[in-house]
C-alpha positions as CSV (number, residue, x, y, z in Angstrom):
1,X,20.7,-10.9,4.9
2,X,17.1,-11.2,5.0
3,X,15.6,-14.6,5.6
4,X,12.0,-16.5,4.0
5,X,10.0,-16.9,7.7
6,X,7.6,-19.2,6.2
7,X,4.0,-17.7,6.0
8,X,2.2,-15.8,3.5
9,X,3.3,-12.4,3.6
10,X,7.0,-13.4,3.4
11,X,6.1,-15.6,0.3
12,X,4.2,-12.8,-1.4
13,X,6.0,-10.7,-1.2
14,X,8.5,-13.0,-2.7
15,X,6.0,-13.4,-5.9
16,X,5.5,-9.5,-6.0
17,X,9.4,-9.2,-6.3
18,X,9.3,-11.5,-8.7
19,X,8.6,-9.3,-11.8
20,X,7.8,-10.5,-15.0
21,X,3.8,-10.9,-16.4
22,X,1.2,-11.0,-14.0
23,X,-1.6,-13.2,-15.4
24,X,1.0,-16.7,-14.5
25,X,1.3,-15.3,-10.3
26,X,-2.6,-14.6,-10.1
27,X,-3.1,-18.2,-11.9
28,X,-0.8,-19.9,-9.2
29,X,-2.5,-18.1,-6.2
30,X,-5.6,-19.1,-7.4
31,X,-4.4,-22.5,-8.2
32,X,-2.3,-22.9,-5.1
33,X,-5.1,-21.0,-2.5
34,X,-2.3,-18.6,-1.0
35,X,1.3,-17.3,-1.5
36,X,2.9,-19.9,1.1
37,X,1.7,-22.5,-1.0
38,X,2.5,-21.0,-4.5
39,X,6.1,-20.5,-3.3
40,X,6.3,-24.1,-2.0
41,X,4.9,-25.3,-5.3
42,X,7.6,-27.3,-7.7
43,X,9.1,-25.6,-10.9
44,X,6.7,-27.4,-12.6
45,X,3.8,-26.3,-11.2
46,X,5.1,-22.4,-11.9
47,X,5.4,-23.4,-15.3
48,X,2.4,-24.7,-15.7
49,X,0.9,-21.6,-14.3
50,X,2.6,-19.5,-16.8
51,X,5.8,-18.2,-14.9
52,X,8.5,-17.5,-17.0
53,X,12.2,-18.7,-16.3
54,X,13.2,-15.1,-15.1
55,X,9.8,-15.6,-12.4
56,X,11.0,-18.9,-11.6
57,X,14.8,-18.4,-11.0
58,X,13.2,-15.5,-9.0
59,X,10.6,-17.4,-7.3
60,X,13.3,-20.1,-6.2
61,X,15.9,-17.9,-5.1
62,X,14.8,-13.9,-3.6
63,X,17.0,-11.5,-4.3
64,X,17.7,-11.4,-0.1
65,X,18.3,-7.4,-0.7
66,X,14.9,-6.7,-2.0
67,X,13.3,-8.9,0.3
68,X,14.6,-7.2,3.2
69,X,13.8,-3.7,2.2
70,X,10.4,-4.9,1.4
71,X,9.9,-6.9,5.3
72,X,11.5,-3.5,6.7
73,X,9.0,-1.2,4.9
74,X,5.9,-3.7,6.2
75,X,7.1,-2.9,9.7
76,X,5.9,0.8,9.9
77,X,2.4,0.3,11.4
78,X,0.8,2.7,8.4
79,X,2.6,0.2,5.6
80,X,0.1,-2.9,4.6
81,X,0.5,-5.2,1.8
82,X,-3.2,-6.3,0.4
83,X,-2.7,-9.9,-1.8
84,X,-4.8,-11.5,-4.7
85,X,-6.6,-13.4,-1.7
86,X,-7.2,-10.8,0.7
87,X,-10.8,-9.5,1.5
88,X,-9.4,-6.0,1.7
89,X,-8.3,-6.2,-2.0
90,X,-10.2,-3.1,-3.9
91,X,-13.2,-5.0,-5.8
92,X,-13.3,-2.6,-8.8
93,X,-9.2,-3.3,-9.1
94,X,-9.8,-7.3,-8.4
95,X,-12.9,-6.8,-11.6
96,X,-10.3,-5.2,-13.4
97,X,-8.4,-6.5,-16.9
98,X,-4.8,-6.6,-15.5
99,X,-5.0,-6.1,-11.5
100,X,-1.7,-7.0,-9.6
101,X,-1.7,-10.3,-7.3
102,X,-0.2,-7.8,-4.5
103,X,-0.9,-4.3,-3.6
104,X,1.8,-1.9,-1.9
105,X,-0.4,1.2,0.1
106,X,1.3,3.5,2.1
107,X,-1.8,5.1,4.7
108,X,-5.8,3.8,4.7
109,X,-6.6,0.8,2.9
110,X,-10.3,1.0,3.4
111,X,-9.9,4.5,1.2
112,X,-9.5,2.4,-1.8
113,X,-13.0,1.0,-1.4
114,X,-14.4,4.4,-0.9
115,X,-16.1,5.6,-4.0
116,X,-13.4,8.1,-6.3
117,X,-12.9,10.0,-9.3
118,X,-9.6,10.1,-11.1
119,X,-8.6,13.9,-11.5
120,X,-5.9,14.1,-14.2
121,X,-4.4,16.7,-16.6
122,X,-1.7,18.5,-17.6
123,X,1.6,18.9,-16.1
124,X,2.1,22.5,-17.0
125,X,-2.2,23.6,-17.0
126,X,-2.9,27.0,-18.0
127,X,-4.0,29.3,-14.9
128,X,-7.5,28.5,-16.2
129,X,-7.1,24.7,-16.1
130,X,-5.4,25.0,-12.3
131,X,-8.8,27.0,-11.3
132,X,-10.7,24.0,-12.9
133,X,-8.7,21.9,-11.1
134,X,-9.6,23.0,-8.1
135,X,-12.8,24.0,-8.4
136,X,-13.8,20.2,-9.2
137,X,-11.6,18.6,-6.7
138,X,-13.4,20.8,-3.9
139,X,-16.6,20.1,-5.1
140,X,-16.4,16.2,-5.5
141,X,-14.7,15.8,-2.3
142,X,-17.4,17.9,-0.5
143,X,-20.1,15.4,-2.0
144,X,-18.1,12.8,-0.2
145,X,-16.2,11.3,-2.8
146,X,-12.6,10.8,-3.3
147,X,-10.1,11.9,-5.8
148,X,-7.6,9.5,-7.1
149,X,-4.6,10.8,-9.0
150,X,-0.9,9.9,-10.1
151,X,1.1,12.4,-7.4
152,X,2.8,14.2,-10.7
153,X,3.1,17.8,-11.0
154,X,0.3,20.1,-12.0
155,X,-3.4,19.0,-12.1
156,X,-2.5,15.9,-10.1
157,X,-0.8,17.6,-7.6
158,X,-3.2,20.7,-7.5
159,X,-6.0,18.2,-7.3
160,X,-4.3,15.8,-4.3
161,X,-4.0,19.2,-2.4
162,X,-7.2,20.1,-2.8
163,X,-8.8,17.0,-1.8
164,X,-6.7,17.1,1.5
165,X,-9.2,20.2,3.0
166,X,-12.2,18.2,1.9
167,X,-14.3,15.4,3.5
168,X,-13.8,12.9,0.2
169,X,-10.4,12.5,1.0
170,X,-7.9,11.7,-1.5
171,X,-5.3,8.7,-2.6
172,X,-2.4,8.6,-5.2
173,X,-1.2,5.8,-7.4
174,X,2.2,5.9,-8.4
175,X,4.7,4.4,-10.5
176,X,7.5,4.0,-8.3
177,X,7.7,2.0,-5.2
178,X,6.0,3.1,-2.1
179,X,8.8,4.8,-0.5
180,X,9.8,7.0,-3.9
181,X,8.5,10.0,-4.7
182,X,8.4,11.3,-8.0
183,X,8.7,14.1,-8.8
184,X,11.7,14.4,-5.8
185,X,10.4,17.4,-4.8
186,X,6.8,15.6,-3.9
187,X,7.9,13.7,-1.4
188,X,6.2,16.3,1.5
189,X,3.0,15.9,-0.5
190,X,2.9,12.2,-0.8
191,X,3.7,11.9,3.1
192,X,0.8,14.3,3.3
193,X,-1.6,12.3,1.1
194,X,-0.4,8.8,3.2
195,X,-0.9,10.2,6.2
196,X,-4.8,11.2,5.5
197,X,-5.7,8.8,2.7
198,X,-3.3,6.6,1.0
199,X,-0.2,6.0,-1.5
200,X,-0.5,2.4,-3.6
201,X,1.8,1.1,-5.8
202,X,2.1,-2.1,-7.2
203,X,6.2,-2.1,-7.3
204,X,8.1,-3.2,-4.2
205,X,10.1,-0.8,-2.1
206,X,12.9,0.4,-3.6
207,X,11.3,0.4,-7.2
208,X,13.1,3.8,-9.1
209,X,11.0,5.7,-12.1
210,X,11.0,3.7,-14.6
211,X,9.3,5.4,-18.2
212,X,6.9,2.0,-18.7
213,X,6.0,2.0,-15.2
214,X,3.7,5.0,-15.4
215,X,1.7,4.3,-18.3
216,X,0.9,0.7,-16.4
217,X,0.1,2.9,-12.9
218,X,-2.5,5.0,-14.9
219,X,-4.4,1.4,-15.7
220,X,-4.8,1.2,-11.8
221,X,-5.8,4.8,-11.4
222,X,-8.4,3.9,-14.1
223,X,-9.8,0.5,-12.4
224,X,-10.0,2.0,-8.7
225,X,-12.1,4.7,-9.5
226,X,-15.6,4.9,-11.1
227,X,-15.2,7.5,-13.6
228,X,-11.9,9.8,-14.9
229,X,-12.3,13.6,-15.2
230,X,-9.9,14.8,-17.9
231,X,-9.3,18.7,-16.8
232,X,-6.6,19.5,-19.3
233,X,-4.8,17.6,-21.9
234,X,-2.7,18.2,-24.7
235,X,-3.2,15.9,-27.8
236,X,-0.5,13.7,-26.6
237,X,-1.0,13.1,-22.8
238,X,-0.5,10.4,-20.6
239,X,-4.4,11.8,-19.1
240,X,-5.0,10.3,-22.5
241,X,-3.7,7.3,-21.7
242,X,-5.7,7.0,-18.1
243,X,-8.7,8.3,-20.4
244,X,-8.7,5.1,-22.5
245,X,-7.3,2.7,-20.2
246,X,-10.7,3.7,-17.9
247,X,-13.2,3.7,-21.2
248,X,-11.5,0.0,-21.5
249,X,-12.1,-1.1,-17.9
250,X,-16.1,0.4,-18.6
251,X,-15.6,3.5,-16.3
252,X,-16.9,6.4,-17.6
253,X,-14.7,9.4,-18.9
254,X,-15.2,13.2,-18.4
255,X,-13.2,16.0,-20.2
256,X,-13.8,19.9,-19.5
257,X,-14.1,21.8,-22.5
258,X,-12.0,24.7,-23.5
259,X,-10.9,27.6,-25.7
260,X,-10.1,26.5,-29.2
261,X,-7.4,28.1,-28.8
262,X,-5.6,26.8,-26.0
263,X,-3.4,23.8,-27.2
264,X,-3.9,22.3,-23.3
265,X,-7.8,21.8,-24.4
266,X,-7.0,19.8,-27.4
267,X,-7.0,16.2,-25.7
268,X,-10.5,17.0,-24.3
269,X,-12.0,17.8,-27.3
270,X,-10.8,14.8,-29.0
271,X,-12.2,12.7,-26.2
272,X,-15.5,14.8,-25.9
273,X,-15.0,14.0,-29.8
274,X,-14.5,9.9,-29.3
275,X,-17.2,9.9,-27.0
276,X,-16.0,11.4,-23.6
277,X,-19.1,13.1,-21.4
278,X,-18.6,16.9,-22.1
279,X,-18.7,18.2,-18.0
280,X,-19.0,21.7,-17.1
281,X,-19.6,20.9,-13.2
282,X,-18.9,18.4,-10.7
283,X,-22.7,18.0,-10.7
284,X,-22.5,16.3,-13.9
285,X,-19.6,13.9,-13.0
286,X,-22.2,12.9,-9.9
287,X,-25.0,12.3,-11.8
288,X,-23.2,9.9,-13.9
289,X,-21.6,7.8,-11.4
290,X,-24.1,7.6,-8.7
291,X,-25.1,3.9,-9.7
292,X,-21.8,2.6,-10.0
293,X,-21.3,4.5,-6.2
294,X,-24.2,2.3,-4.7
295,X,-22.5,-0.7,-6.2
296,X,-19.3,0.1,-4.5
297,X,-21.1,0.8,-1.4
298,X,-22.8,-2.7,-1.3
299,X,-19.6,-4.3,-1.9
300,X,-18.4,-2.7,0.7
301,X,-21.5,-3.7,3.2
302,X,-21.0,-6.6,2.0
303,X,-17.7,-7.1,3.2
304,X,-18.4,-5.6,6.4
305,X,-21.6,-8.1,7.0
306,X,-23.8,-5.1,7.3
307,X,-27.4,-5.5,6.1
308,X,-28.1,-3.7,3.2
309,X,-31.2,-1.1,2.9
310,X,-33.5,-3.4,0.4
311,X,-36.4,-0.3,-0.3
312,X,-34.4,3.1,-1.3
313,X,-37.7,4.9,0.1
314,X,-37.5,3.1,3.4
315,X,-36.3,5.6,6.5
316,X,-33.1,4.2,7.6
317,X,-33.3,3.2,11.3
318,X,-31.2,5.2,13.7
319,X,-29.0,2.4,15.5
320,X,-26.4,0.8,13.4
321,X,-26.1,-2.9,12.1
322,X,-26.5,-5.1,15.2
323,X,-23.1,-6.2,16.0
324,X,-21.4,-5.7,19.1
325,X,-18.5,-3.4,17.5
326,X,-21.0,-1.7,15.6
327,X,-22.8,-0.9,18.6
328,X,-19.5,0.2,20.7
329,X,-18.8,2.7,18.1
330,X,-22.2,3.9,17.5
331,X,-22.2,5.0,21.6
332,X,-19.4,6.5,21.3
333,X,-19.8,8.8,18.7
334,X,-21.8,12.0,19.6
335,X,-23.6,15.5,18.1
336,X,-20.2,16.6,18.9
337,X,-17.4,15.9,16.0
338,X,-15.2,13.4,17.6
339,X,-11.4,12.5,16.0
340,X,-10.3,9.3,15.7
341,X,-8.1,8.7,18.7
342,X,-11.0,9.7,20.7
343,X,-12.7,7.0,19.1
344,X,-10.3,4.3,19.3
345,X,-9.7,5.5,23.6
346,X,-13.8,5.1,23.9
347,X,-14.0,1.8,21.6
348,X,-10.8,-0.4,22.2
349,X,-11.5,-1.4,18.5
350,X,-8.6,-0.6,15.9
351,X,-8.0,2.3,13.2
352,X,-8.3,0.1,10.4
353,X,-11.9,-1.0,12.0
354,X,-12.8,1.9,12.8
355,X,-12.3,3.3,9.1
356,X,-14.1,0.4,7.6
357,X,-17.4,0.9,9.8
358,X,-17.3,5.0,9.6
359,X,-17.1,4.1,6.1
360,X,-20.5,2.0,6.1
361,X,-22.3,4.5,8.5
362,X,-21.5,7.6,6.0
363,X,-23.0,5.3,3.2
364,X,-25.9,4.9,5.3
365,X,-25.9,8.8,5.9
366,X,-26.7,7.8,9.7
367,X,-22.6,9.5,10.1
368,X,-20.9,12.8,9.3
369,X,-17.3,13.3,8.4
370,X,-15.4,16.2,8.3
371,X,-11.6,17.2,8.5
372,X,-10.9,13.8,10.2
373,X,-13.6,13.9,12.7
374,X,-17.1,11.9,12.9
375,X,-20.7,13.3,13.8
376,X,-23.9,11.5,14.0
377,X,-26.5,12.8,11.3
């Protein structure tokens, strides 16, 4: 039987398994200034925040079982768990309408800060609508940005694999808990997408497929990513869904025209119809996102403490920020690609660093990526 070690991730992940609505758990995080004190807090105080008597019963005793699948799943060095509080949080999810106080990501957590288009569609696409697919995938993940998607079968799926031979990279939000695939049989491809990008969910280890589960995973697909591309969609779609939940969170949508008479084009003409940017190229997605991209990126200086370029026109200088890791890194990269072991052997400085501050130099353009390794420009 698993056992509450007092400190915060034990205690938030207590208020993650707690279920129920989250506005009350962000309210007492906020109220209480971190999870160990919000589980310490009195009844009272959790219904004063909102909690309802299923979140407190939960809240005051864990279910043990659930708790211990979750603090066994946080072991694996690839497995974080990002709270309400945490500077790692994604700030277009945190800006969001409904974000969860706790985040579940199987892989890169820095790859949810990395600017991303959600690339949705039909489970069954026509052979047309898989070409699309990957046609757009390819070329928004060669311009550096990353595709977001939901890990089900067909565009999803086509576009996840796509993204995996390209430099944006690629990250799936699903409606299970991290360890679950579904479909079953995309478990290979969701190990593949963790291991290069990353897998988030919002339900704890453990969590089956639920049918209301996915409709509330496509709000997070929406808010993580600055713009959805509809490729294919039936009339009634869960795209559709993603589509609106994203025109709701001030994103922009995109939906790919077809033939007339193909009933898989019908959801994109009634978006293009409601409003939706008609797209026939990725070069259209990128010209409507490019200022929401550079607010992204200055979060994400931000974050990092790196100065940001004031004058767009300005040469950038060659060195990077001046701080001692940045520095360390900056030496050790070269006009040869270099991987990231190499890296971390040359640096001493961690992964997760590592990622953060290649991150910040590709912004820049004073860094290169490609297939996993790093090249000064």
């Amino acid at each position: 039987m698993a056992s509450l070690v007092p400190g915060d991730t034990d205690a938030l992940l207590v208020l993650a398994l707690s279920g129920g609505p989250l506005r009350p758990l962000r309210t007492l995080l906020d109220q209480c200034g971190d999870a160990a004190h919000a589980l310490s807090a009195t009844a009272t105080a959790w219904r004063k925040a909102g909690c309802t008597p299923g979140q407190c019963r939960a809240l005051a005793t864990p279910d043990a079982a659930a708790l211990e699948r979750a603090q066994c799943w946080l072991q694996h060095p690839r497995h974080h768990l990002l709270g309400w509080h945490d500077p790692d949080y994604p700030p277009l999810l945190r800006d969001s309408s409904n974000p969860p106080p706790a985040l579940f990501v199987d892989g890169d957590p820095t790859r949810l800060w990395r600017p991303a288009i959600a690339v949705v569609g039909s489970r069954n696409p026509s052979a047309g609508g898989r070409d699309n697919a990957r046609e757009f995938a390819a070329a928004l993940a060669a311009a550096g940005i990353a595709i977001g998607s939901g890990l089900a079968a067909g565009v999803d799926a086509i576009a996840h694999q796509t993204a995996l031979t390209g430099d944006g990279g690629t990250f799936a939000v699903i409606g299970t808990g991290p360890d679950i695939a579904y479909p079953r049989h995309h478990g290979p491809l969701q190990e593949q997408v963790a291991a290069n990008g990353a897998v988030v969910s919002e339900y704890p280890p453990g969590t089956p497929p639920r049918g209301g589960q996915f409709p509330a995973r496509n709000r997070l697909l929406a808010a993580l990513t600055l713009g959805t591309l509809v490729i294919e969609a039936a009339e009634r779609s869960g795209a559709l869904i993603t589509a609106r939940l994203a025109a709701e969170a001030g994103r922009e949508v995109f939906a790919v025209p077809g033939s007339i008479h193909n009933p898989m084009a019908r959801g994109c003409h009634r978006l293009i119809r409601d409003g939706a940017t008609l797209v026939t190229g990725a070069g259209d997605v990128l010209d409507e996102v490019a200022n929401l991209a550079g607010e992204l990126a200055g979060a994400l200086q931000k974050r990092l403490h790196a100065p940001i370029q004031s004058d767009p026109e300005a040469p950038l200088p060659a060195p990077p920020p001046p701080d001692p890791d940045y520095q360390r890194l900056w030496q050790a990269l070269g006009h040869d690609p270099t991987g990231m072991d190499s890296l971390i052997e040359r640096t001493g400085l961690t992964a997760a660093s590592l990622s953060s501050m290649l991150l910040v130099m590709e912004l820049e353009g004073k860094v290169s990526a490609a297939h996993g390794r790093y090249t000064r420009i």
